[in-house]
C-alpha positions as CSV (number, residue, x, y, z in Angstrom):
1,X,-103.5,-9.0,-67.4
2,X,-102.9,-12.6,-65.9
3,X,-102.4,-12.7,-62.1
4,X,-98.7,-14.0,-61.4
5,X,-98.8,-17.7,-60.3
6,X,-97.0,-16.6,-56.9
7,X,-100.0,-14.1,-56.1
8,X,-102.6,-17.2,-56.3
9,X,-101.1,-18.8,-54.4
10,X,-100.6,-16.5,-51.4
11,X,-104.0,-15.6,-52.1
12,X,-105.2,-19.6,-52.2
13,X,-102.6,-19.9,-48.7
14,X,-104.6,-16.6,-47.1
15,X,-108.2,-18.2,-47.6
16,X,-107.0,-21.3,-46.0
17,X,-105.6,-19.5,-43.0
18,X,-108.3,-17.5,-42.2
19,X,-110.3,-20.7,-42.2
20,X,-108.3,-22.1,-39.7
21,X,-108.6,-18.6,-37.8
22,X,-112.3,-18.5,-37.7
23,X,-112.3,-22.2,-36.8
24,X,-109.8,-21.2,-33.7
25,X,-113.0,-19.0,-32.5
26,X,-114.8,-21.5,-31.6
27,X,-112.6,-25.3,-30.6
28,X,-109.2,-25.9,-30.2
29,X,-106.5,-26.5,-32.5
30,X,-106.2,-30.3,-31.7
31,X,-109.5,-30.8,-32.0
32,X,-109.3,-29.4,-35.4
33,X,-109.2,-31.5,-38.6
34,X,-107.7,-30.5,-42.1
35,X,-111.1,-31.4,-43.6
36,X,-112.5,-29.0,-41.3
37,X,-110.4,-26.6,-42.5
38,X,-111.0,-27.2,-46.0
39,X,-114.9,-27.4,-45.8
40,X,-114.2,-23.7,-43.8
41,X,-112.0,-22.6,-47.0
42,X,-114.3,-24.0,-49.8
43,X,-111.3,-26.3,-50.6
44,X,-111.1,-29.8,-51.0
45,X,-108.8,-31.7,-48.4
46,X,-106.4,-32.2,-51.3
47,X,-107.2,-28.8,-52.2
48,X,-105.6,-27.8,-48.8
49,X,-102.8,-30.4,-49.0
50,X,-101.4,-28.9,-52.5
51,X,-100.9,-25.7,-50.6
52,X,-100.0,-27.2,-47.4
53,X,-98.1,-30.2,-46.3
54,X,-100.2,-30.5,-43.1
55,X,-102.2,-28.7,-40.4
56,X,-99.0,-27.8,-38.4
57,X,-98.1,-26.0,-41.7
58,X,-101.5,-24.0,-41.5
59,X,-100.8,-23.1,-38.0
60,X,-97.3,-22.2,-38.0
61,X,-97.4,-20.1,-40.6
62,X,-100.8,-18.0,-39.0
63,X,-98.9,-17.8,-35.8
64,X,-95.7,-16.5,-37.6
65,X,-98.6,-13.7,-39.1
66,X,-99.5,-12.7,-35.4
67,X,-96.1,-12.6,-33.7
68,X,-94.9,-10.0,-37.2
69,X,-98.0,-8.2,-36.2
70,X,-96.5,-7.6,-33.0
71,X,-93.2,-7.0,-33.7
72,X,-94.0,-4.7,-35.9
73,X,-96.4,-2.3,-34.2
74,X,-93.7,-2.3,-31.6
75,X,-90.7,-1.9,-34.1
76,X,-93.1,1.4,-35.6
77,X,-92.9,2.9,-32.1
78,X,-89.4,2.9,-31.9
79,X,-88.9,4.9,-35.3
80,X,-91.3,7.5,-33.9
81,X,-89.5,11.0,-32.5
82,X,-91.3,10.5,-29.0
83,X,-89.2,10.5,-25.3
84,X,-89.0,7.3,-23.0
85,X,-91.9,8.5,-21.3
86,X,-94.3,9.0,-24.3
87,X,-92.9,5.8,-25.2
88,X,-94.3,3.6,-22.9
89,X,-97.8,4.2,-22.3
90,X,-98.4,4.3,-26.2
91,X,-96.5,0.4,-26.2
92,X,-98.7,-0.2,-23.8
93,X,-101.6,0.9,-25.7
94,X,-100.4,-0.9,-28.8
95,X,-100.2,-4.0,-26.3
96,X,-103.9,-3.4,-25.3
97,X,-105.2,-3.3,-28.7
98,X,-103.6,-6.7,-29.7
99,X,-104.0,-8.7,-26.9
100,X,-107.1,-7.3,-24.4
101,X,-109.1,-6.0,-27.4
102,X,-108.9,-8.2,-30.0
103,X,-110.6,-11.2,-28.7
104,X,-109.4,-13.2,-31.5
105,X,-106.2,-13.5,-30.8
106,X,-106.1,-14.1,-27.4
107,X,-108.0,-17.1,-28.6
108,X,-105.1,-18.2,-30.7
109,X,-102.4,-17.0,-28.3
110,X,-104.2,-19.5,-25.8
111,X,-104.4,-22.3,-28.5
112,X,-100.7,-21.6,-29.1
113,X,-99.0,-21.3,-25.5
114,X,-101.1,-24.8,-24.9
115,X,-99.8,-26.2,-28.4
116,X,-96.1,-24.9,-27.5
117,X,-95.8,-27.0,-24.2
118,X,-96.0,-30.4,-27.3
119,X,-94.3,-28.7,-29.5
120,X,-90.7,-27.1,-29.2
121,X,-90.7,-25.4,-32.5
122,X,-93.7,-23.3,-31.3
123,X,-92.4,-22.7,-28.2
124,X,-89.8,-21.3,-29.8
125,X,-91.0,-18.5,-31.6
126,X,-93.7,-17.7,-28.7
127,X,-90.1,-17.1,-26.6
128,X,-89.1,-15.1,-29.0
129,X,-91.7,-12.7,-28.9
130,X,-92.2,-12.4,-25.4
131,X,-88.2,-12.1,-24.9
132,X,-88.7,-9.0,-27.1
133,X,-92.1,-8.0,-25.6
134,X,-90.3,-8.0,-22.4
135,X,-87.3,-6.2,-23.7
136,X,-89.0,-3.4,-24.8
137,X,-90.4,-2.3,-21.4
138,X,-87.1,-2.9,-19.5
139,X,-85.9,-0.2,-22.5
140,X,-88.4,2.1,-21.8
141,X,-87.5,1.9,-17.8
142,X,-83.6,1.8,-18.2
143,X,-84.0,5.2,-20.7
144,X,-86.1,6.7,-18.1
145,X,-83.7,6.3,-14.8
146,X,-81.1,7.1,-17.1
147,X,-82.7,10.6,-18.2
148,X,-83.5,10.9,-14.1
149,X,-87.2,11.1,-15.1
150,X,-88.2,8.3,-12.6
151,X,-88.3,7.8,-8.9
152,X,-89.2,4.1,-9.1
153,X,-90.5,2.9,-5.7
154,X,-89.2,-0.2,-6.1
155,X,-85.9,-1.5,-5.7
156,X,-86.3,-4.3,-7.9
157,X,-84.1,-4.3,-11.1
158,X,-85.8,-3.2,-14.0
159,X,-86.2,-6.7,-16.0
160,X,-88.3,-7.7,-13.4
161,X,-90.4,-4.7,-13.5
162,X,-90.9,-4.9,-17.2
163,X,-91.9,-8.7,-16.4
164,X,-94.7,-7.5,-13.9
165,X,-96.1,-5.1,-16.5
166,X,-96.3,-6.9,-19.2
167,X,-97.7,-9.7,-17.2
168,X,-100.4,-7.6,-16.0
169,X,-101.4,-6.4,-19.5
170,X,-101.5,-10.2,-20.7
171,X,-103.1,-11.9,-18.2
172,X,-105.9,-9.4,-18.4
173,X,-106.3,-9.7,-21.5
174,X,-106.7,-13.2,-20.9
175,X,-109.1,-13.0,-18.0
176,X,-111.7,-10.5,-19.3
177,X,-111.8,-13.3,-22.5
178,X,-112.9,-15.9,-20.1
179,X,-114.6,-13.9,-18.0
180,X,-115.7,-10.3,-19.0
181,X,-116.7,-8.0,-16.7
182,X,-120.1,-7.7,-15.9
183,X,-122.2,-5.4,-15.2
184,X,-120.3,-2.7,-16.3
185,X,-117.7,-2.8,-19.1
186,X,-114.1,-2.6,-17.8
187,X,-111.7,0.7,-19.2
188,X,-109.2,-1.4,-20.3
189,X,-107.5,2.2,-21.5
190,X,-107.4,3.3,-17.4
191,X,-105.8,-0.1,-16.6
192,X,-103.3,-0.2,-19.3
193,X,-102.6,3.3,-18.4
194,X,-102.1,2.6,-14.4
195,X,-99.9,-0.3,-15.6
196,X,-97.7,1.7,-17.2
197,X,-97.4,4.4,-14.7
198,X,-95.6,1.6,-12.9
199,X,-92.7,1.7,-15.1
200,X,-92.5,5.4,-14.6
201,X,-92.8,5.0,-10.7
């Protein structure tokens, strides 16, 4: 049975963005040419260009991937039966895995958020998700004062709380890529988990 002409091609446009992923490992996406890319993918440069109109293409479309990633290991958490504070700490967790984990992508989130400041299109959709990131913890600590399950020490107002944590969880994410911890590995579980009692006070 012939492969539809619409599943080659997603399959051709996958190969090619998973070049440009691996290439992300190691430089930075100005740096990085379409013939790169293309010698990556096993593709010709007009290979690449039949699927693509340019490397901003590529990129765009790899960092739409990662953001529907997110939303949607966050959007799975809300159709789960668990309380506001179950809630939170497995976010959190979710949170951990993408960003402090996986070292990958805090490669590309770097690459983007640098990218983004050129680019308003980019920055755009890196709001977006971070709006929402952001959105979902000040649910999670409205819900809570609401249900009178949290005696917050903190008279700040609950956006800027959500801001602090997710913060936190980011920028360490961030930091251990640039500089792990050494000698000892750090329990980014214990971490993610203190964060988070923070939004249950």
């Amino acid at each position: 049975m012939a492969i539809p002409r619409e599943e080659k091609i997603r399959k051709k446009k996958r190969i090619i963005i998973d070049a440009l992923k691996r290439l992300l490992d190691n430089d930075v996406y100005s740096r990085i040419t379409v013939q790169q890319i293309a010698e990556e993918a096993g593709f010709s440069k007009g290979g690449v260009h039949h699927y693509f109109a340019s490397k901003e293409d590529i990129y765009l479309e790899l960092i739409g991937e990662i953001f529907t990633e997110f939303v949607q290991a966050h959007s799975t958490l809300l159709e789960m039966e668990l309380g506001a504070q179950d809630m939170a700490p497995i976010s959190a967790l979710v949170g951990a895995e993408n960003f402090i984990l996986n070292k990958r992508n805090i490669k590309i989130i770097i690459n983007i958020i640098l990218y983004a400041f050129e680019e308003e299109k980019i920055m755009k959709i890196v709001a977006n998700y971070f709006r929402m990131h952001r959105d979902f913890y000040e649910g999670i600590i409205t819900r809570l004062t609401q249900e009178g399950r949290s005696r917050r020490k903190s008279d700040l107002p609950s956006k800027y709380l959500s801001r602090i944590a997710q913060t936190v969880v980011l920028f360490i994410g961030l930091v251990e890529s640039i500089d792990p911890s050494e000698p000892t590995e750090m329990d980014y579980i214990e971490i993610v988990k203190f964060v988070t009692s923070l939004l249950k006070g």
